[in-house]
C-alpha positions as CSV (number, residue, x, y, z in Angstrom):
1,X,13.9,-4.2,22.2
2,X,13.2,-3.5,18.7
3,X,9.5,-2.1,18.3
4,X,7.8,-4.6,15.9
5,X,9.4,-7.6,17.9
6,X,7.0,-10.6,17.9
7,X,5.1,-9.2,15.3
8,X,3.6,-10.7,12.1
9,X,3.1,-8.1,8.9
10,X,1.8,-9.2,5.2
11,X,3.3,-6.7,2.4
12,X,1.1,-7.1,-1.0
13,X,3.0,-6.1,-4.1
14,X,6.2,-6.0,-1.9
15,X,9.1,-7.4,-4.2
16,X,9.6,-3.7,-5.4
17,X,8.9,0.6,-4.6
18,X,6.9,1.5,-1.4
19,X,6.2,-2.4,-0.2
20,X,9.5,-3.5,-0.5
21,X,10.8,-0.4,1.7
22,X,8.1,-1.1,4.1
23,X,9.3,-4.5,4.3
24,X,12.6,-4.0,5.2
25,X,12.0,-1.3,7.5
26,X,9.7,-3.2,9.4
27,X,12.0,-6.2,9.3
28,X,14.7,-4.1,10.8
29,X,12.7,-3.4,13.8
30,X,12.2,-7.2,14.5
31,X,9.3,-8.2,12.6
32,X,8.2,-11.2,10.6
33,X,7.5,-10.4,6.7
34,X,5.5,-12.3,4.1
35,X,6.7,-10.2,0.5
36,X,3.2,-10.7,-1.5
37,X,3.7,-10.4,-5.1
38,X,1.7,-11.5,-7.9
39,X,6.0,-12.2,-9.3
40,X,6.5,-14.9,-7.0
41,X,10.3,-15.1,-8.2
42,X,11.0,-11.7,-7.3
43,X,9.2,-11.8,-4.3
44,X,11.4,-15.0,-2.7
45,X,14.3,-12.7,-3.9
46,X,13.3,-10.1,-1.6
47,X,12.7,-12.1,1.0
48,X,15.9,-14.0,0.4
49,X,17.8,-10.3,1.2
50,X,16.3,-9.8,4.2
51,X,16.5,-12.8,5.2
52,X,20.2,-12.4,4.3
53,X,20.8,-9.6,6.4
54,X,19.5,-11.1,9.4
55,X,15.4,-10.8,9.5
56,X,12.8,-12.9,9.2
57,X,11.1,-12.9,5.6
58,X,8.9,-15.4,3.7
59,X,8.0,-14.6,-0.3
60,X,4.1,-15.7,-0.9
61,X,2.2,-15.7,-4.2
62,X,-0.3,-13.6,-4.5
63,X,-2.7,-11.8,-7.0
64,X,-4.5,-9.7,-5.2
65,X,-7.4,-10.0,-7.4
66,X,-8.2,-13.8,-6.4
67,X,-10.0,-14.7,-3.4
68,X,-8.7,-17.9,-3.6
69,X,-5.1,-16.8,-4.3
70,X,-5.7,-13.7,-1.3
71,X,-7.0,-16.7,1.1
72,X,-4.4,-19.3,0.1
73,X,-1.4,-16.7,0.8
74,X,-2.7,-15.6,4.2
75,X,-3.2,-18.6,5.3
76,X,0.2,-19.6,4.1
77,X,1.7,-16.6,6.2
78,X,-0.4,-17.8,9.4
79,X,0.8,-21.1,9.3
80,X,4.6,-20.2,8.8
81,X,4.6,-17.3,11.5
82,X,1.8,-18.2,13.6
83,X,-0.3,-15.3,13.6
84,X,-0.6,-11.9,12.0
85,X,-0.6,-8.6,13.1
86,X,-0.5,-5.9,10.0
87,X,-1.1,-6.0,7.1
88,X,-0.3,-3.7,4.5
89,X,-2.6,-3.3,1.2
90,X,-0.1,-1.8,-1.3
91,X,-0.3,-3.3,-4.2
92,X,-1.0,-1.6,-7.4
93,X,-0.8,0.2,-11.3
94,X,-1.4,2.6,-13.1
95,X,-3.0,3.2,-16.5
96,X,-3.0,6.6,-17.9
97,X,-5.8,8.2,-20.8
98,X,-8.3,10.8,-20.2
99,X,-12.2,8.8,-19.6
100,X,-13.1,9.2,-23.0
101,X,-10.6,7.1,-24.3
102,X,-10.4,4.8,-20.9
103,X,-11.1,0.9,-21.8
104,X,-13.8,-0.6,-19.9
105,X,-10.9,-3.5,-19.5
106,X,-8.7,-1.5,-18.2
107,X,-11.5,0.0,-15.5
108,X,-12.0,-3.3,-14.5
109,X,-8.4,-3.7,-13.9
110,X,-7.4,-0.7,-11.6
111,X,-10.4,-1.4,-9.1
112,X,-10.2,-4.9,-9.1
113,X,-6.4,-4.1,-8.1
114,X,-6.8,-1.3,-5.8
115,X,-10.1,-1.8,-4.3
116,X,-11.4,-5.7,-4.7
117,X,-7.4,-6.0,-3.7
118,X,-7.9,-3.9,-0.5
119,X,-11.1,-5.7,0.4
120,X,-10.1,-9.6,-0.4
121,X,-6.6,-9.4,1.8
122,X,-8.4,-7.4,4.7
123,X,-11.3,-10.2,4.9
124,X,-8.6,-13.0,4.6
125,X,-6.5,-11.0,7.6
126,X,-9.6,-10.0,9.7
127,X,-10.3,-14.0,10.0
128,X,-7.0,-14.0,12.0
129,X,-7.4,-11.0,13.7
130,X,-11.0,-11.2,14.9
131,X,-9.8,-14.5,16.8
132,X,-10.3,-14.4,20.4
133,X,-10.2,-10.5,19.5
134,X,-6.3,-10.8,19.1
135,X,-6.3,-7.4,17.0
136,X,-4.5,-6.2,14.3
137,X,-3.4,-3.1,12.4
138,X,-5.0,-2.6,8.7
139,X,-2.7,0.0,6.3
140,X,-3.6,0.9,3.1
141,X,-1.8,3.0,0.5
142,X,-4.3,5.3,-0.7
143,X,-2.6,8.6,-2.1
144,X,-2.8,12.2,-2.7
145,X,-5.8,11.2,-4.8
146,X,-7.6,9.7,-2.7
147,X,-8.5,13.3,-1.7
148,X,-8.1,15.5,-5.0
149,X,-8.1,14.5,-8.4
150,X,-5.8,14.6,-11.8
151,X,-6.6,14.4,-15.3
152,X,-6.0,10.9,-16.7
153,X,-6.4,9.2,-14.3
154,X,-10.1,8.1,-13.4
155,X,-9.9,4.5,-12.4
156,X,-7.1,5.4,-10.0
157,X,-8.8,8.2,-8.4
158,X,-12.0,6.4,-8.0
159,X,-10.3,3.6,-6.2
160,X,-8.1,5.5,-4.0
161,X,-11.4,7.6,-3.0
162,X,-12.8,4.0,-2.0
163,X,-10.3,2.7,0.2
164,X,-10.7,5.8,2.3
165,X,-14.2,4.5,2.8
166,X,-13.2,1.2,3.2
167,X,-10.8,1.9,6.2
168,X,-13.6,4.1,8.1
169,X,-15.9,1.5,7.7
170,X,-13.2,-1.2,9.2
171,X,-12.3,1.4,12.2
172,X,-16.2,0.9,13.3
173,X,-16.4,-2.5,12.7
174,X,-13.0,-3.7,13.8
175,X,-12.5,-1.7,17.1
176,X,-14.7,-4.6,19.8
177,X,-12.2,-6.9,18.0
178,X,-8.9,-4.4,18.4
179,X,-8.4,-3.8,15.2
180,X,-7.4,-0.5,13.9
181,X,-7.1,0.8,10.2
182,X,-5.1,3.7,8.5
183,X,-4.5,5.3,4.9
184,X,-1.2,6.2,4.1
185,X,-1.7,9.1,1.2
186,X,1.7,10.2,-0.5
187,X,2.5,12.7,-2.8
188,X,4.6,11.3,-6.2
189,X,7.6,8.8,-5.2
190,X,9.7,8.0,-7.7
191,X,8.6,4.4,-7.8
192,X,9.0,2.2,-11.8
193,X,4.7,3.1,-11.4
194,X,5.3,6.9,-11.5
195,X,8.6,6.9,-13.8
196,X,5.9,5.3,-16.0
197,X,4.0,7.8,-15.7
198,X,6.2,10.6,-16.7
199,X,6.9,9.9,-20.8
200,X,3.0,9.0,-20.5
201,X,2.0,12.6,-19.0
202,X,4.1,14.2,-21.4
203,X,2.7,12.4,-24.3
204,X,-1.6,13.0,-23.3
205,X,-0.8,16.7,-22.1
206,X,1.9,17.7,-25.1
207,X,4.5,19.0,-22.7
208,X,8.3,17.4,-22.2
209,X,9.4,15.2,-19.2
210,X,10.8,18.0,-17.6
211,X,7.4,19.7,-17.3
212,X,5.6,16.6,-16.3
213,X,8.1,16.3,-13.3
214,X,8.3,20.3,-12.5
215,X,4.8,21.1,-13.5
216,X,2.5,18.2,-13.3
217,X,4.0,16.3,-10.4
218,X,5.5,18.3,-8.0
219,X,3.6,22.2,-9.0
220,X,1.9,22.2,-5.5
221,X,4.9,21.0,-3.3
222,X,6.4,23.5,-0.9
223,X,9.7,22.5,-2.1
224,X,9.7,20.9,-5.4
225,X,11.1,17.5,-3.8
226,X,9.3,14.1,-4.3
227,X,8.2,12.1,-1.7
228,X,10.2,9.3,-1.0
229,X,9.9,5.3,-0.1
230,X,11.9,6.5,3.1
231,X,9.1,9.1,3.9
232,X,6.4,6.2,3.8
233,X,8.1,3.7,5.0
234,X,8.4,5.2,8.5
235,X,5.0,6.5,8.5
236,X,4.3,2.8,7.9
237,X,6.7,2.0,11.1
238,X,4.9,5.3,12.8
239,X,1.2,3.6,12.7
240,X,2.0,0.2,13.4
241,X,3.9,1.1,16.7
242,X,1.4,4.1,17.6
243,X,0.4,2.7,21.5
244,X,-3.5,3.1,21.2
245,X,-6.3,3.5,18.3
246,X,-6.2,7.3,18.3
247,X,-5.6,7.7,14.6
248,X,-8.2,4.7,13.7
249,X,-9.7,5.5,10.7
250,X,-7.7,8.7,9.6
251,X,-5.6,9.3,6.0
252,X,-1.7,10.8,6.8
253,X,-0.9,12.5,3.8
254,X,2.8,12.2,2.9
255,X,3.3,15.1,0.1
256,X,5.9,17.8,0.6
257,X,2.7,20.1,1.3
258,X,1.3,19.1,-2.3
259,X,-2.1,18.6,-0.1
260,X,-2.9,19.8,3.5
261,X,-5.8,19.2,5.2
């Protein structure tokens, strides 16, 4: 029996990088996927592979930045799979200047993302999940910054700070309805968001690409390696299959050693 068998997850911003690996890894171990993506085309593409290759995928369109778009697509997912177990806040960006320069726009933009994001699809989920106190399992992809911080990168630090508050406060309130939460933390993945990121670096710190990647990104590993989608997809599989709410409320970090706490 395949360990997610019977089970319903929601993957926001999943039609590419660390969702999309989650997504197939969990439908490789038997459970239902809805591939959330503000790119509704690419996210039926997704689903269409794994569908393809024998699992059970639906693509939904959502902006994570809507209530009514958030509620709309859960709903959607409930009604096609019946129910829902996990789901997985992931989606996100990244904008890049020191706060000086930072747009008030673009402010707006990261924490609307990141953290109205997080908080509109884990209302929309907990509606399911707090029925006849079903349960559930919350996830959200925080980062390495969501316990240190970088230059450049305000907005993004801020927010990933936040949903480490946001899951503590849903481990308390969830647990009389078995619902659990967790933040996944990684170091830099190669994901289109950090390659990005590297010409940007290099351009606001006056250093090549080379020194971005060896002394920027990955300085504080214990091996110079980036974390990969493989690495946090099966810390993703990890969590949702852990047997009891013993990690409830906790950040893994996933960073070569970049942070240990």
């Amino acid at each position: 029996m395949s360990s997610l068998n019977g089970k319903v997850a929601l993957i926001t911003g999943a039609a590419s990088g660390l969702g999309k690996a989650i997504a197939e890894l969990y439908a490789k171990n038997g459970a239902s996927v809805a591939i959330a993506d503000i790119n509704q085309q690419a996210a039926d593409a997704v689903a269409a592979e794994i569908n393809a290759a024998g699992g059970k995928a639906l693509g939904v369109a959502m902006d994570v930045t809507s209530e009514e778009a958030v509620n709309a697509g859960t709903d959607k997912v409930v009604a096609a799979f019946g129910h829902l177990d996990i789901l997985i806040s992931n989606a996100g960006v990244q904008i890049i200047n020191p706060i000086d320069q930072f747009a008030f726009a673009d402010w707006k933009k990261m924490l609307a993302i990141h953290l109205d994001g997080g908080f509109l699809t884990t209302k929309a989920a907990l509606k399911h999940m707090y029925q006849g106190d079903r349960g559930g399992i919350v996830i959200y992809m925080g980062s390495v910054h969501s316990h240190e911080a970088s230059k450049l990168k305000a907005p993004y630090v801020t927010a990933k700070h936040g949903l480490l508050g946001l899951a503590r406060t849903l481990a308390k309130e969830g647990a009389p309805h078995n619902v659990r939460s967790h933040v996944i933390c990684p170091g830099f993945v190669r994901t289109p968001l950090v390659e990005k990121q590297i010409p940007e670096q290099a351009r606001e710190l006056g250093i090549t690409e080379d020194e971005v990647i060896r002394n920027v990104m990955l300085k504080d590993t214990v091996d110079a390696t980036f974390t990969t989608v493989e690495d946090i997809a099966q810390t993703a599989l990890y969590l949702a299959t852990f047997p009891s709410a013993a990690l409830t409320g906790q950040s893994i970090v996933v960073s070569h050693g970049w942070f240990m706490q």
